[in-house]
MARZADO-718272 format. One record per residue: x negated, y, z of N, C-alpha, C in turn. Coordinates in pm, whole numbers, plus 50000, padded with zeros to 5 digits. Example, Ala and Ser with C-alpha at 12.3 -4.5 7.8 and 13.67 -1.06 7.14 Angstrom:
// MARZADO-718272
+-------+-------+-------+-------+-------+-------+-------+-------+-------+
|   n_u |   n_v |   n_w |  ca_u |  ca_v |  ca_w |   c_u |   c_v |   c_w |
+-------+-------+-------+-------+-------+-------+-------+-------+-------+
| 48681 | 49431 | 50780 | 48770 | 49550 | 50780 | 48680 | 49670 | 50780 |
| 48715 | 49775 | 50708 | 48633 | 49894 | 50714 | 48710 | 50003 | 50787 |
+-------+-------+-------+-------+-------+-------+-------+-------+-------+
***
This chain:
// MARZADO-718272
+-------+-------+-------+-------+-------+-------+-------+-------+-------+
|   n_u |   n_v |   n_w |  ca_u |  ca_v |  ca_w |   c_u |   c_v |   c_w |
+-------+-------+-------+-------+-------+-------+-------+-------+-------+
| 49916 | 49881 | 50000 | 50000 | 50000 | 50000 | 49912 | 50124 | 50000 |
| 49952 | 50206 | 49917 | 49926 | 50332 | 49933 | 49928 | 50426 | 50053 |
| 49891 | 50564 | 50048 | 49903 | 50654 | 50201 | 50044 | 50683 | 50210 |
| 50077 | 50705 | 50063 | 50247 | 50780 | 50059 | 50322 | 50612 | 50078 |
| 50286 | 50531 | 50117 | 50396 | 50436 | 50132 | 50462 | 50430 | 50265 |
| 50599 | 50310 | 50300 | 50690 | 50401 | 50384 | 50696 | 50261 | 50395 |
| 50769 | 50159 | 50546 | 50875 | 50077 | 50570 | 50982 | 50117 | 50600 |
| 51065 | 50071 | 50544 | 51182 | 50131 | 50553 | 51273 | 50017 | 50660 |
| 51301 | 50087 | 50763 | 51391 | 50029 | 50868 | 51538 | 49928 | 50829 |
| 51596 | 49870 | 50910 | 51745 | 49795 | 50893 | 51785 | 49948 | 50879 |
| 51798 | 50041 | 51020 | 51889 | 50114 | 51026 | 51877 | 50245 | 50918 |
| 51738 | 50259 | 50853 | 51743 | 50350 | 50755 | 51812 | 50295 | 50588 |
| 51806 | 50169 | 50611 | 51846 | 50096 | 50457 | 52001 | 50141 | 50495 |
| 52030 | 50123 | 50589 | 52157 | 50080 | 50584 | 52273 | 50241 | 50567 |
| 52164 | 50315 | 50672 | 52210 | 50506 | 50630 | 52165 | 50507 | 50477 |
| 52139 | 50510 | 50444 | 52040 | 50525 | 50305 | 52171 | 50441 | 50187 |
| 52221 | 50359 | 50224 | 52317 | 50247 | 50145 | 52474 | 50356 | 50156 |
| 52462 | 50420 | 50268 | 52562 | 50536 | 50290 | 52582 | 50682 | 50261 |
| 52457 | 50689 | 50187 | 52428 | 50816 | 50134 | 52323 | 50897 | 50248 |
| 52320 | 50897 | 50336 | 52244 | 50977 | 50422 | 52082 | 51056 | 50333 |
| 52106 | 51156 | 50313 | 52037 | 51279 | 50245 | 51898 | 51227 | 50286 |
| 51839 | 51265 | 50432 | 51688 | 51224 | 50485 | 51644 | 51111 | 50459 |
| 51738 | 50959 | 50428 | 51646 | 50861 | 50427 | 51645 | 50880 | 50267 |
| 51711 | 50890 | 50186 | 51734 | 50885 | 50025 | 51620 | 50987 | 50002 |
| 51558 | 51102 | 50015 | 51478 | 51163 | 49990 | 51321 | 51092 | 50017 |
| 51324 | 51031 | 50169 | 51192 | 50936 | 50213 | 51180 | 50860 | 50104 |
| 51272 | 50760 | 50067 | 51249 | 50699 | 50007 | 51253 | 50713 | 49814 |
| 51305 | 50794 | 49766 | 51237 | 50890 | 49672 | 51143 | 50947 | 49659 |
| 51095 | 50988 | 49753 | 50960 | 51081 | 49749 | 50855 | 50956 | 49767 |
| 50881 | 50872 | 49844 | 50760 | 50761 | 49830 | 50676 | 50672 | 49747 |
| 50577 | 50642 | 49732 | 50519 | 50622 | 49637 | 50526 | 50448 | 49586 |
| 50519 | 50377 | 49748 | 50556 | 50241 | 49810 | 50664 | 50224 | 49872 |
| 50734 | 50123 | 49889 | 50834 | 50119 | 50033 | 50819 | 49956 | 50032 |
| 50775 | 49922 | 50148 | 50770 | 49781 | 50201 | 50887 | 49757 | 50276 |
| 50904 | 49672 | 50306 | 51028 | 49611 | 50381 | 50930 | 49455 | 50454 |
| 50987 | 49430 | 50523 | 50933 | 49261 | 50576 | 51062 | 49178 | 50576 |
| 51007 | 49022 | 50585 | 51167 | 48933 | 50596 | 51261 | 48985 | 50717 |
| 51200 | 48975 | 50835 | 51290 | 49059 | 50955 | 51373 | 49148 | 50916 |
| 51353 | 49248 | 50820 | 51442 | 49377 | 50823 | 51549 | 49315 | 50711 |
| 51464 | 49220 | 50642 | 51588 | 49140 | 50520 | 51683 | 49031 | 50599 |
| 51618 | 49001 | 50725 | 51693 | 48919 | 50794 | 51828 | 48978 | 50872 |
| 51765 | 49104 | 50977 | 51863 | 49163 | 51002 | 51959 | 49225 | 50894 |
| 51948 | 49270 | 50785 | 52053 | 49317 | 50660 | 52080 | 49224 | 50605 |
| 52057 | 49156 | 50572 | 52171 | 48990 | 50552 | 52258 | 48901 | 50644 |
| 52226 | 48911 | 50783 | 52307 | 48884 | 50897 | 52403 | 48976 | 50894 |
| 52391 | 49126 | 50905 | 52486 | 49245 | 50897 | 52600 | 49228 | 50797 |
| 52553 | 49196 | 50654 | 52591 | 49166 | 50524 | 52732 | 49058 | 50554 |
| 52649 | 48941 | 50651 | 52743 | 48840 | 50647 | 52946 | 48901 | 50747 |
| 52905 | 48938 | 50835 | 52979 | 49016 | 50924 | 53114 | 49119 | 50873 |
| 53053 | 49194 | 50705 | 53116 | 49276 | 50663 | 53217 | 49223 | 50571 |
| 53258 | 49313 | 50517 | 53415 | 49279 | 50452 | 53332 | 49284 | 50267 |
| 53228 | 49299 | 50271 | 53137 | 49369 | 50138 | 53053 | 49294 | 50129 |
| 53034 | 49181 | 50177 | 52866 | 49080 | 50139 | 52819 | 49036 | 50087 |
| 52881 | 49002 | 49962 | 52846 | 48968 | 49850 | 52773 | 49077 | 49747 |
| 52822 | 49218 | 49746 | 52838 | 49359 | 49676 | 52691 | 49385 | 49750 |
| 52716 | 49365 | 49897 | 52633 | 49439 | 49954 | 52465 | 49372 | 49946 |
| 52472 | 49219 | 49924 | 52373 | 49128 | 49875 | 52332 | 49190 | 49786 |
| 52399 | 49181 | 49690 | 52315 | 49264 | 49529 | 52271 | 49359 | 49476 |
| 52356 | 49413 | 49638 | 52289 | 49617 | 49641 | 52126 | 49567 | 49679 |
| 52101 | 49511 | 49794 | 51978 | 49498 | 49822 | 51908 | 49371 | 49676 |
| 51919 | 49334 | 49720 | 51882 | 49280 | 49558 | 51838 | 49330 | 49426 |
| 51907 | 49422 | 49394 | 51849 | 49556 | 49344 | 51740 | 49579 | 49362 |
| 51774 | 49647 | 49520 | 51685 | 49791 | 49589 | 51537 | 49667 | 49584 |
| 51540 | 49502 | 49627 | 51389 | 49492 | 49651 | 51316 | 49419 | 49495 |
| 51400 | 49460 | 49396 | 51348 | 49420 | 49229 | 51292 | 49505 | 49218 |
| 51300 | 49653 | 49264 | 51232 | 49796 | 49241 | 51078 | 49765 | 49217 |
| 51050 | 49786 | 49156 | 50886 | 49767 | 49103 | 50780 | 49884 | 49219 |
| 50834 | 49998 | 49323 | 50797 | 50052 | 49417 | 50812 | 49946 | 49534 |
| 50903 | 49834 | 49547 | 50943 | 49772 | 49627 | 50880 | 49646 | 49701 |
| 50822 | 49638 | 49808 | 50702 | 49529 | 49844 | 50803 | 49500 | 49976 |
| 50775 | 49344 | 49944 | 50793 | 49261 | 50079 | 50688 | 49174 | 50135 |
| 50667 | 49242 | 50267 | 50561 | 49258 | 50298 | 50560 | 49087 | 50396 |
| 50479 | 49031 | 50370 | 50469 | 48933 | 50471 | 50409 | 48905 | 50611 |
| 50487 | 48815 | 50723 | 50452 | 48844 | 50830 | 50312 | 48701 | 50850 |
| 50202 | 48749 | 50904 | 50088 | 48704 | 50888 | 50032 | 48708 | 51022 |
| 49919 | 48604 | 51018 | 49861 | 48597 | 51138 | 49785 | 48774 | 51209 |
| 49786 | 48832 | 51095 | 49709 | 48971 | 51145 | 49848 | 49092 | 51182 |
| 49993 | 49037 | 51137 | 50077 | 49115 | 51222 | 50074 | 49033 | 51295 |
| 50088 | 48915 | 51385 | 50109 | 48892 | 51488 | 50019 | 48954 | 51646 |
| 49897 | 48990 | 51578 | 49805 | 49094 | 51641 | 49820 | 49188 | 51677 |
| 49877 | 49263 | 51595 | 49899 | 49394 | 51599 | 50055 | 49375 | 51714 |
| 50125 | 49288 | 51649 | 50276 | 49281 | 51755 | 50239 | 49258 | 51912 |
| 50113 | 49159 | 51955 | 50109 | 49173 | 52085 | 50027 | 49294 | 52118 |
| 49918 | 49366 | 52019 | 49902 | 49501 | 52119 | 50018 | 49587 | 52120 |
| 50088 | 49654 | 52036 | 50228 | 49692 | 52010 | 50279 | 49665 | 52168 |
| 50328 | 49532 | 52170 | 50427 | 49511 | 52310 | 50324 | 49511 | 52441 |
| 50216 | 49480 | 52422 | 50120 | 49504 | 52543 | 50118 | 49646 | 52614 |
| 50154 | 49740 | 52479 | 50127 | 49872 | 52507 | 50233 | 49931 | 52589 |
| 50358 | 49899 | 52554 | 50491 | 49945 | 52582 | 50515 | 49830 | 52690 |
| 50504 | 49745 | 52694 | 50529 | 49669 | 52857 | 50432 | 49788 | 52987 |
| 50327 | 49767 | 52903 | 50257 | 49862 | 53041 | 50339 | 50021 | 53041 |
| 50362 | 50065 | 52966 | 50411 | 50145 | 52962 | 50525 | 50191 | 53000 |
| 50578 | 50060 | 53023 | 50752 | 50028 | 53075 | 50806 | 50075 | 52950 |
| 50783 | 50106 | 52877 | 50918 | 50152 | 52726 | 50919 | 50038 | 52642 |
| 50944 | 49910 | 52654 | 50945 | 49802 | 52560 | 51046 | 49803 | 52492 |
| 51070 | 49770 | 52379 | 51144 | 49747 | 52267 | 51201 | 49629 | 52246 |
| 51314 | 49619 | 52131 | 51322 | 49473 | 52075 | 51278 | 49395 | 51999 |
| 51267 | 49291 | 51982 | 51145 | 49236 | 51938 | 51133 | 49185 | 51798 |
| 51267 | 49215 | 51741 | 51277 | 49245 | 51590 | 51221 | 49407 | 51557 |
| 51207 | 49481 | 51627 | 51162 | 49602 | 51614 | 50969 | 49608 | 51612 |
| 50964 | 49522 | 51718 | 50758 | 49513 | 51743 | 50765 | 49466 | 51652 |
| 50852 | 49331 | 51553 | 50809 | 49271 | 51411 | 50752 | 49397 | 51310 |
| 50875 | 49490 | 51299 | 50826 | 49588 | 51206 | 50718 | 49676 | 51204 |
| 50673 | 49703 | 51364 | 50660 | 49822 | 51377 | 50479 | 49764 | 51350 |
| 50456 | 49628 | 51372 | 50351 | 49556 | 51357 | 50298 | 49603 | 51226 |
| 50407 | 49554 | 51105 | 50404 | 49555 | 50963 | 50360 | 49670 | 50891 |
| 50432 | 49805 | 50978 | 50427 | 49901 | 50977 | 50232 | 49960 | 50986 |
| 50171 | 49910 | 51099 | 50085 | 49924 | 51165 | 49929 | 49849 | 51072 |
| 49978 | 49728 | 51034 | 49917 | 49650 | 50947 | 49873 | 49687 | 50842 |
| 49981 | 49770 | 50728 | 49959 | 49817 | 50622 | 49949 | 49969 | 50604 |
| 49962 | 50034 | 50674 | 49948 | 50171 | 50727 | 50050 | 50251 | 50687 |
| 50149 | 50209 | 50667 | 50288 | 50256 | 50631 | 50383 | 50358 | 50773 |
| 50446 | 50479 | 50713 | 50521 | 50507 | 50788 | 50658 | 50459 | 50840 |
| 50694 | 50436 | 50894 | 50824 | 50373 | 50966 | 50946 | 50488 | 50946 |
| 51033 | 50449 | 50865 | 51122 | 50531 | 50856 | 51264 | 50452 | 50863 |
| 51286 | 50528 | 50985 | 51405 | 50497 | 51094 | 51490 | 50605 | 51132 |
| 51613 | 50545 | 51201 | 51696 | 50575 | 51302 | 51715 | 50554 | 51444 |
| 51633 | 50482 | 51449 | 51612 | 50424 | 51562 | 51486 | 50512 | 51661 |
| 51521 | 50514 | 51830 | 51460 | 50629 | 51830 | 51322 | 50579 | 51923 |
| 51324 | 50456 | 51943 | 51210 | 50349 | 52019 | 51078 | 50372 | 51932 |
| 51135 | 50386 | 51805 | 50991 | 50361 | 51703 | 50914 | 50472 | 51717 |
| 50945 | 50585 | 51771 | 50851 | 50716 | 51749 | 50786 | 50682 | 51880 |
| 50811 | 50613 | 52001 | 50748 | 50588 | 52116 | 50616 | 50462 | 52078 |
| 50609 | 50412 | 51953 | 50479 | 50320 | 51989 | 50385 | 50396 | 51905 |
| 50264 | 50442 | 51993 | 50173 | 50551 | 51951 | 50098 | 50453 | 51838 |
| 50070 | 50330 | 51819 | 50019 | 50306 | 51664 | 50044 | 50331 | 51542 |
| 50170 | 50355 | 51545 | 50201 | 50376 | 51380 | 50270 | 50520 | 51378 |
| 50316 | 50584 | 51247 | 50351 | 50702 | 51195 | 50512 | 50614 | 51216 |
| 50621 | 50716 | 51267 | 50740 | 50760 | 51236 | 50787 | 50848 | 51179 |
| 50884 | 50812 | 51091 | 50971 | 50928 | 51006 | 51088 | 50912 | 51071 |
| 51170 | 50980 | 51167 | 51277 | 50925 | 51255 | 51382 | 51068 | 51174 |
| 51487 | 51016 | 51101 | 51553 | 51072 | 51048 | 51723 | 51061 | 51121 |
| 51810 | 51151 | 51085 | 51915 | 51166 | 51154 | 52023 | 51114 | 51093 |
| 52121 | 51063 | 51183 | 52274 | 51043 | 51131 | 52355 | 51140 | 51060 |
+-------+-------+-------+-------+-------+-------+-------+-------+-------+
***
C-alpha cells in the first residue's frame, strides 16, 4: 500500500453504502483502500440480518473488484502487531473489541489510515485515524 492508502472500517463501509459525504470523499480521494476478511466478515453477517442481502452482497462485491481495492490478509505479522495493540490498551484500561484490534492491527501492518466511526480507534496511539461523523 501506498501513504495515501486508507482501511476502511465495517462502520465507515456501511455510512459510506448510505451516502455519508466524509467517508465517500476518504475513500475517493484515496489512492488504496484495504479492507481485511474481519471487516468482510462483520458486513456479511450484517448483510445476512437485513431485509437487502443479497443487493447488499453485490454492492460489496463491486466495491472489493475495484482495482484501488485490496484485501488485505490476516498474517502471522498482524497477529503481532494485535497483541501490542491490546497490550497497550489493557494497560491502559481503554481496551477494545477484538474484531476492532483485528483491524486496527491491519491498519498498523500496512501503514494505512483507519477510517471509521467508531470512536475506540482514534485511542490506539499506533495507527492514523480518520474518525468521520454520522
Amino acid at each position: 500500500m501506498e501513504m495515501n492508502g486508507i482501511l476502511l472500517d465495517t462502520s465507515a463501509y456501511s455510512d459510506m453504502a448510505r451516502g455519508n459525504k466524509e467517508v465517500l470523499d476518504a475513500v475517493q480521494t484515496a489512492e488504496n483502500i484495504g479492507v481485511n476478511p474481519v471487516i468482510i466478515g462483520e458486513l456479511l453477517s450484517g448483510f445476512a440480518q437485513g431485509a437487502y442481502a443479497s443487493q447488499n452482497v453485490k454492492q460489496l462485491e463491486l466495491f472489493l473488484d475495484s482495482p484501488r481495492c485490496v484485501v488485505l490478509p490476516i498474517v502471522k505479522e498482524s497477529a503481532q502487531r494485535y497483541a501490542r495493540i491490546h497490550h497497550t490498551l489493557r494497560k491502559a484500561g481503554t481496551p477494545i473489541p477484538a474484531n476492532d484490534l483485528w483491524i486496527a492491527a491491519t491498519a498498523m501492518e500496512h501503514g494505512l489510515t483507519v477510517v471509521t466511526l467508531d470512536k475506540h480507534f482514534a485511542r490506539i496511539p499506533q495507527i492514523l485515524c480518520r474518525l468521520c461523523e454520522r
